[in-house]
Each structure stands twice: as structure tokens, then as C-alpha cells.
C-alpha positions in Angstrom: -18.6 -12.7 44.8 -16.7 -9.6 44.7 -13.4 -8.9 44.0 -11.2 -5.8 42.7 -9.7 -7.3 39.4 -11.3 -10.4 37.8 -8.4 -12.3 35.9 -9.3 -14.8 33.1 -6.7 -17.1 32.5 -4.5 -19.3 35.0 -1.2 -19.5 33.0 1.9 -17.4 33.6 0.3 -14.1 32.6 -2.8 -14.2 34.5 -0.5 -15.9 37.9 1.8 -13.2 37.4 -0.6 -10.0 37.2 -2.5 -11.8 40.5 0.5 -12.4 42.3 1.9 -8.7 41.3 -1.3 -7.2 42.6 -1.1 -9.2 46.1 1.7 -7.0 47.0 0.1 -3.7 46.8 -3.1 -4.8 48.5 -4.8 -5.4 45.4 -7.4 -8.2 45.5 -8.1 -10.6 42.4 -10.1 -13.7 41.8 -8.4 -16.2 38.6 -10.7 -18.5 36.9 -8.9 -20.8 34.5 -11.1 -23.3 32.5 -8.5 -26.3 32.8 -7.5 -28.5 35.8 -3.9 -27.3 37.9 -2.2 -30.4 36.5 -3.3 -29.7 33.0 -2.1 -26.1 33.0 1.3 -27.7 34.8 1.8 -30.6 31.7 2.2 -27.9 28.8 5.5 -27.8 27.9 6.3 -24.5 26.6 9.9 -22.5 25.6 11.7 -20.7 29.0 14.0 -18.0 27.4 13.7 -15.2 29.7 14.4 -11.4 29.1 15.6 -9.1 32.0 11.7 -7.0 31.9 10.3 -10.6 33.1 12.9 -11.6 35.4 12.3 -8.4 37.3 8.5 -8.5 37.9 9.5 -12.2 39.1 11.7 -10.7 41.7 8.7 -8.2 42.5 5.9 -11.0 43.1 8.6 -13.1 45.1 8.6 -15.7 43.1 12.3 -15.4 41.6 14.1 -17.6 44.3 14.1 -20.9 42.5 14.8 -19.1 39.1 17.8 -17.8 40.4 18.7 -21.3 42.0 18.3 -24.1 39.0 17.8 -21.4 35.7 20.8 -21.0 33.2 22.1 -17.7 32.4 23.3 -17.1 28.2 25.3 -14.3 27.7 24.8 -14.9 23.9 23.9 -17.5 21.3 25.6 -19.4 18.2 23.9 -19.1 14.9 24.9 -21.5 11.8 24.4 -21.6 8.2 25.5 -25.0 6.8 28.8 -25.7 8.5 29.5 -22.2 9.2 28.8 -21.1 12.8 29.8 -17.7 14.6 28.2 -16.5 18.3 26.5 -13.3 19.4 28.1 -12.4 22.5 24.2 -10.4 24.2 26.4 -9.3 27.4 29.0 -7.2 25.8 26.7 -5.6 23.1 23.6 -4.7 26.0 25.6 -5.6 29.4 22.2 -8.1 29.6 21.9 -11.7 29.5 19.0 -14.0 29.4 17.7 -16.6 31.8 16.8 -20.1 30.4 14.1 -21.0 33.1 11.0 -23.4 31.8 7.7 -21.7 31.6 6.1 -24.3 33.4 8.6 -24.0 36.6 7.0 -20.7 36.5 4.1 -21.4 36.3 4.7 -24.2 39.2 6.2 -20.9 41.4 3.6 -19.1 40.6 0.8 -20.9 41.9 2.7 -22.0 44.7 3.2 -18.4 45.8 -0.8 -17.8 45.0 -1.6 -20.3 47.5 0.6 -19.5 50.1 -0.8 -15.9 50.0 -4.4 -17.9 50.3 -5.3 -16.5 46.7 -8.1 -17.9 44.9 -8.3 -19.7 41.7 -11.1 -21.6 40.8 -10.3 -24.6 38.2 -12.3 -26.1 35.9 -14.5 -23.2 34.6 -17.2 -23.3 32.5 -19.8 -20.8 29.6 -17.1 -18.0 30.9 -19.1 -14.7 30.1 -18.0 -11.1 30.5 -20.6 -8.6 30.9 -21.0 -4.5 30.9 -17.3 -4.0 30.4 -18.0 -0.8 29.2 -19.8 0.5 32.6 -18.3 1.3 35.9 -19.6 -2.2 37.1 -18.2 -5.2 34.8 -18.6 -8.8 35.9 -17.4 -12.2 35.1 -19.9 -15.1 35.2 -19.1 -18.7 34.4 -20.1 -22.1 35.7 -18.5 -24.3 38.1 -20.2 -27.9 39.1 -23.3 -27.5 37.4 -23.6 -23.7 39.1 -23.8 -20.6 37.8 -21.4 -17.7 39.6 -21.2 -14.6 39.1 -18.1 -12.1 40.1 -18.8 -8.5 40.4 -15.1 -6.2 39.5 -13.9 -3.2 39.2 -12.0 -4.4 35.9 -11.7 -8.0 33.9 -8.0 -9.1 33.0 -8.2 -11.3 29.7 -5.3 -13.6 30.2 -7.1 -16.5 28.7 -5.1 -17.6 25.5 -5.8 -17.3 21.8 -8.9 -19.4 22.1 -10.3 -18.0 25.1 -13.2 -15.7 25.6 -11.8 -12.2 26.4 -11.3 -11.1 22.9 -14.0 -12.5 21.7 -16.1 -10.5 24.0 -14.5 -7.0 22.2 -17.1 -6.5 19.9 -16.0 -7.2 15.5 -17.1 -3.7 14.4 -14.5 -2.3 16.9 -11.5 -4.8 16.9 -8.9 -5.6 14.0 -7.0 -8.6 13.8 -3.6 -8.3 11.5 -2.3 -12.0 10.7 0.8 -14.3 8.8 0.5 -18.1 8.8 3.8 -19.3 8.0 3.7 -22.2 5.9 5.9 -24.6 8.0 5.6 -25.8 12.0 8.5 -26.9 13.9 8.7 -30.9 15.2 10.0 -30.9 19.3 11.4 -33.0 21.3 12.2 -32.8 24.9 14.8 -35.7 26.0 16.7 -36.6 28.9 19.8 -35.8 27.8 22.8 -33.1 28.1 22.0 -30.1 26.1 24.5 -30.5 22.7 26.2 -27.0 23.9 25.9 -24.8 27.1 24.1 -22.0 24.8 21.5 -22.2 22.4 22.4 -23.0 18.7 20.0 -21.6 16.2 21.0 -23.3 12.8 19.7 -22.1 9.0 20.6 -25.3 6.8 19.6 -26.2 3.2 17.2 -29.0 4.8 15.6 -26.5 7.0 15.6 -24.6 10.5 16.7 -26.0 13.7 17.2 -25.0 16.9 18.8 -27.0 20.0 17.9 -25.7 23.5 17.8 -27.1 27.3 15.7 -26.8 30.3 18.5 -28.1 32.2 21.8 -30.0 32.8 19.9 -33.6 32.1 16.9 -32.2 29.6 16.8 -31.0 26.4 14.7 -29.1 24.3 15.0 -29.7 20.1 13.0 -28.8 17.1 13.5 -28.9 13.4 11.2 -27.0 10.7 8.7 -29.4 9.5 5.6 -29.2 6.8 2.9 -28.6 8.3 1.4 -31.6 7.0 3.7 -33.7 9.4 2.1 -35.1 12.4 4.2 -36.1 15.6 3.7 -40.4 14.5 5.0 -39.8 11.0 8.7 -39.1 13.3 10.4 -42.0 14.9 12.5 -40.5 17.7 15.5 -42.1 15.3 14.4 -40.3 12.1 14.4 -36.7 13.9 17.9 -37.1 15.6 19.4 -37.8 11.7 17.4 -35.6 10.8 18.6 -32.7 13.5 22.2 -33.7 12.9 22.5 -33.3 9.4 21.0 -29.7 9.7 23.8 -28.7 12.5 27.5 -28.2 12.3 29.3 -31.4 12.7 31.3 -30.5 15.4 27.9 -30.1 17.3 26.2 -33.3 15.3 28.8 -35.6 16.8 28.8 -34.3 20.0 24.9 -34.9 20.4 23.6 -37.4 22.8 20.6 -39.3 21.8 17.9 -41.1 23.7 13.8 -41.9 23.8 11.6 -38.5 23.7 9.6 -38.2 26.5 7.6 -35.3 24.7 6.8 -35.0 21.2 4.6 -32.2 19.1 4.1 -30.1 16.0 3.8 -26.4 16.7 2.2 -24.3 13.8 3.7 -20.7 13.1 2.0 -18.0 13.1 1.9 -13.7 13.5 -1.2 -12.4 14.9 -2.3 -8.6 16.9 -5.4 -7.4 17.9 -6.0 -3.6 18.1 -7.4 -2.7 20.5 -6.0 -4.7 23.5 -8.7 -2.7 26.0 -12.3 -2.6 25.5 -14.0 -0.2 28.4 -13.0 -2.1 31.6 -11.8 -5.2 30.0 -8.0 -5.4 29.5 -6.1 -8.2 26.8 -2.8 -9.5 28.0 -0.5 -12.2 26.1 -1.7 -14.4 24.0 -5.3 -13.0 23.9 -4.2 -10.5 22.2 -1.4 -11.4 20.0 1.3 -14.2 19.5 4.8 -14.1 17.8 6.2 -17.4 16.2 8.7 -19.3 18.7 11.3 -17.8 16.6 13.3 -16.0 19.6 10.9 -16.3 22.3 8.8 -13.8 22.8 5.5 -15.4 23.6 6.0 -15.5 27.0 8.0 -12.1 27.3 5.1 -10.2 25.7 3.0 -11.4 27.7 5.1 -10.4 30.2 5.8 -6.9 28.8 1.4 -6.6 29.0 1.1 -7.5 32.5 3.7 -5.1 33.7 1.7 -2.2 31.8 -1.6 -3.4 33.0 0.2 -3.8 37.0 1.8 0.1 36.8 -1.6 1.6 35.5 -3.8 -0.8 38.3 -1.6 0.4 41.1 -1.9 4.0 40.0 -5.5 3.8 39.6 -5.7 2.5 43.4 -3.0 3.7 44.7 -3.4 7.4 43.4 -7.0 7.9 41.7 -4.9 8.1 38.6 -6.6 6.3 35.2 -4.6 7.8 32.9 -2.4 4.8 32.2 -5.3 2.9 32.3 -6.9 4.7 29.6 -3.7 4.3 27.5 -2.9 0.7 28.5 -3.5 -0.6 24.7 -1.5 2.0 22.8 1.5 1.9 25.2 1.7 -2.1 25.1 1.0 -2.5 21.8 4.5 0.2 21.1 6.2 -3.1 22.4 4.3 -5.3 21.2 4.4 -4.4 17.3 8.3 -4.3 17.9 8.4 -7.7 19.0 6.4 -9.1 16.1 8.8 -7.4 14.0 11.4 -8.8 15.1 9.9 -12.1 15.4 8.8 -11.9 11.8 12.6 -11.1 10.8 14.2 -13.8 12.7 11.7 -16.5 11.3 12.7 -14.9 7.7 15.9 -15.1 8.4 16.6 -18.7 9.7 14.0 -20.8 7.9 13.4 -22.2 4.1 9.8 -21.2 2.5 8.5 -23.5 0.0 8.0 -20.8 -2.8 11.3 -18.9 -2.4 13.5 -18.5 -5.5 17.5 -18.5 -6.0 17.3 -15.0 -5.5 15.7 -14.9 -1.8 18.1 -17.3 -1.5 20.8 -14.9 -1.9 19.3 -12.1 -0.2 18.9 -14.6 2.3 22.7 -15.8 2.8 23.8 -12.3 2.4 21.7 -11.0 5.5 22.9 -14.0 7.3 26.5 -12.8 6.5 26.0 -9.4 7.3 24.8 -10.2 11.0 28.0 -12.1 11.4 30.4 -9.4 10.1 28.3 -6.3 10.8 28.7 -4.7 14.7 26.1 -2.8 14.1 23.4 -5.4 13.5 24.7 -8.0 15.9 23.5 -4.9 18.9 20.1 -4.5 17.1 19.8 -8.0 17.0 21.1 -9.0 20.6 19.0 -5.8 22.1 15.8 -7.0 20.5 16.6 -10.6 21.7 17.5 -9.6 25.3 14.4 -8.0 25.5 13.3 -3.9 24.7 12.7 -2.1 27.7 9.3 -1.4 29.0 
């Protein structure tokens, strides 16, 4: 097989940059190593910056978005019973969109098809070869069978665990971690959302955070040790739990019922440098991942594919590499910036085992500067809104 852009990875990133190049005549083959209902059952966060929503509207795949997703024009924080809102509209004229990632996904691959493009489930012994030459190609098994796709260029949109990054050699990648030494316990139930915004809550217990995918589902978590498995949690246990770390005015207003989805997320900080190895290109979580903390998984991921789509189409559209050859530098600008903030939001709203009276107090002071300080709410509400490309 043959095909312009071979793109590892059939979640949103990989969907995306395929769907993206359909419209400007730009042909690519997606191999993803898990079955279509498999990729469709994750459940994953669906707080959407401005960047994202925009290369949504370019592939075509915004409609439904725009039909059942929930624009926030800000957020409420708490500390304790003490709550106060960011208002993101009046300090960036920008609001989010709270659209699950797996509806994405969903539109994406419904679009995919329509346009007849081709993904090929269920891949295995995924191998990139000479991604340093002018002829790179992808080979992996299917069925007992060995394929092989030639490319111009290999997109590694294949997750954490995949393959891609593995494939850039050790002696010229470098990997820059932070474990954080808590996860976060979510539910999903079908319930109202507790409030029309998301509440992000800094309590002595610990973090939590309520959120919605919509009208009739909910979205909850609480910082947990990462000890904890899903089990050791009766769906009981976590909504006293959740309630005692929110304002009461929000604790008796929540509405309770069975979870229909329960899991333990670790935390963690992690960039590879760099995110390009000859004709092989990182995007998303291949080459980094932020804590949930503000949700930027997805919108990094984002942020790589619309690099990677403006230096593609300038390579075929005008002979131009140039963007190309700086595709790693330019996304990892955004990408560092994101961590950062990612990093300081986690700091900022969650307890750490080891912390003393005094981070503590450095602690509760920050958290009280960001509610009376103008200044920092428009730092805070531009990063959460989303940096522009």
C-alpha cells in the first residue's frame, strides 16, 4: 500500500489530522491497534479550548458540537466553604465548550467514513522503518498478515504506550517527568450536573472537581491515594465523600444515583524532546501528557495536530518544508506552557502527603490572591481558555 501520510493512532488526534488532511487533497491511511468500539468506550474529559473548536469546524465535524455541547463562560473555584467564579469571557472575550471526547471521537470517524477514508482496526507488531530517508514506511500485521505501507511521512498519534516514540532512538530523545503522588477516583452518573459550570474545590480532605457531559450525565472525581482501587469505593462512600469536600450550598443541592463508570486515574507530567525524528512526527499523548488538572490532554494534542496540518499543507501545497523542519520546536513553545500551567493548577488545588504548615500557607495565600488579584484571574482564565497557536 501507498499512501501520503501514514497516521498511527485512531483516537481524536490521529481522526482529526486525517480528517484535516481530507480537505486539502491530502491522502492518509490510520492504523489503530484496538477495535472501533474499544476506542468509542474510553471515557475521557471534554473541556474544549477555542484552537480545537476551530480545526473541528475545518474538518466539518463541528455540527453536533455546536448542537448538544455546553458553552462556560467561566468556572467557580472553592477553598473550604469559601467559593468565588472566574468569569473566562470578560477577561479573554473566549469561552470553552464542554463536549465529551468520545462524541468526538464518534464524529470523527463518522466523517472518516463518509469521506471513504481508511482505518484498519485491530493492528498488530506496528513497526516504523527508515524515518530518516525520503522513503519511511509503516508495517504491522493484520489477520495473521504482514502489510507494509510505503509514505511520504509517519504521524505518531498512538498514545503514551504506543510505538512512535519508542521508535526515536534513546541516545537522541529526552524524556522530563513528575509523578504526582495522588490519582483522582471518577464517576460518571446519570444525574443533573450539581451546577451549570464546573466547580473546582481545594478542601482539607482533598481535591475535587464536579463536571457534566450533559443535562442528564455527570462527570465527578475526588483526589485519592494512589493506593486506592475503584472496589475499595462504594458509589455511597464517594458521594459523602465528594460532599464534604464542596461548599454546602452545592453539597445539598447534589443529586445522587448508581455510577455507571468508575476508575482511578494516576497523575502525571511527562515531554519528550524531540517530537520529530526525520520523517516521523509525535502528536499528543505520544509525546507528552499534562495531569487532568484543567484539561489540556486533549487540547495539546489538539494544538500538535494543527502544527503538523499547516506544515503538511505547505509542504504539498507549496514545496515549502520549512515548518516541517521546525514542527517539534514550534509545538513544543505550546506545549511546555501548558505543562506549566498544568503543573501550577494541580499545585494549587490539591493536598501532597509531605507538605508542611508552611506550604499550607503559601498555599491558601495563592488561592486568595487569584480571587482578589485581576491580574492573575486573566493569566489564569487565558491559559485555561486555551494559548493561541
Amino acid at each position: 500500500m501507498k499512501t501520503q501520510v501514514a497516521i498511527i493512532g485512531g483516537g481524536p488526534s490521529g481522526l482529526l489530522l486525517s480528517q484535516l488532511l481530507h480537505t486539502r487533497g491530502i491522502d492518509s491511511i490510520v492504523l489503530e491497534r484496538q477495535t472501533k468500539d474499544y476506542v468509542l468506550s474510553r471515557i475521557r474529559a471534554g473541556v474544549l479550548e477555542q484552537g480545537l473548536l476551530t480545526l473541528l469546524e475545518e474538518a466539518g465535524c463541528a455540527d453536533r458540537m455546536h448542537a448538544e455541547g455546553f458553552t462556560h463562560d467561566g468556572t467557580l473555584f472553592s477553598n473550604g466553604e469559601d467559593s468565588y467564579r472566574i468569569d473566562f469571557k470578560a477577561h479573554t472575550g473566549t469561552p470553552v465548550m464542554v463536549y465529551g471526547q468520545t462524541e468526538i471521537t464518534r464524529d470523527l470517524y463518522a466523517a472518516r467514513e463518509a469521506a471513504g477514508g481508511q482505518i484498519v482496526f485491530s493492528v498488530e507488531d506496528v513497526r516504523i522503518h527508515d524515518a530518516t530517508s525520503d522513503a519511511p514506511s509503516v508495517s504491522y500485521h493484520s489477520n495473521g498478515t504482514e502489510h507494509r505501507i510505503h509514505c511520504d511521512f509517519v504521524a505518531g498519534c498512538d498514545g503514551f504506550h504506543g510505538v512512535s516514540r519508542q521508535a526515536i532512538p534513546l541516545d537522541v530523545r529526552t524524556e522530563y517527568e513528575k509523578v504526582y503522588p495522588f490519582g483522582w477516583l471518577g464517576i460518571l452518573s446519570e444525574t443533573p450536573p450539581v451546577h451549570h459550570e464546573l466547580i473546582y474545590a481545594n478542601s482539607d480532605r482533598g481535591f475535587a472537581l464536579c463536571s457534566m457531559r450533559n443535562a442528564q450525565l455527570s462527570r465527578y472525581y475526588i483526589q485519592c491515594s494512589l493506593s486506592d482501587k475503584p472496589e475499595d469505593w462504594t458509589d455511597d462512600a464517594f458521594w459523602q465523600e465528594l460532599k464534604r469536600r464542596i461548599p454546602s450550598d452545592y453539597a445539598d443541592k447534589l443529586v445522587t444515583g448508581p455510577s455507571i463508570e468508575k476508575s482511578i486515574a494516576p497523575l502525571r507530567s511527562f515531554v519528550t524532546e524531540p517530537m520529530q525524528y526525520g520523517r516521523l512526527f509525535l502528536c499528543g499523548d505520544a509525546a507528552h501528557i499534562v495531569p487532568p488538572t484543567g484539561a489540556k490532554g486533549l487540547n495539546t494534542a489538539a494544538s500538535d495536530v494543527h502544527y503538523l496540518y499547516t506544515a503538511l499543507r505547505a509542504f504539498y501545497e507549496r514545496n515549502n518544508s520549512d515548518a516541517l523542519e521546525a514542527y517539534s520546536q514550534t509545538a513544543l513553545r505550546r506545549i511546555w506552557k501548558a505543562e506549566r500551567f498544568s503543573w501550577w493548577f494541580s499545585s494549587l488545588m490539591h493536598r501532597y502527603p509531605d507538605q508542611s504548615a508552611f506550604d499550607l500557607k503559601m498555599q491558601r495565600a495563592e488561592i486568595d490572591f487569584l480571587r482578589s488579584n485581576t491580574a492573575a484571574q486573566k493569566a489564569m482564565a487565558e491559559n485555561y481558555v486555551g494559548l493561541p497557536y
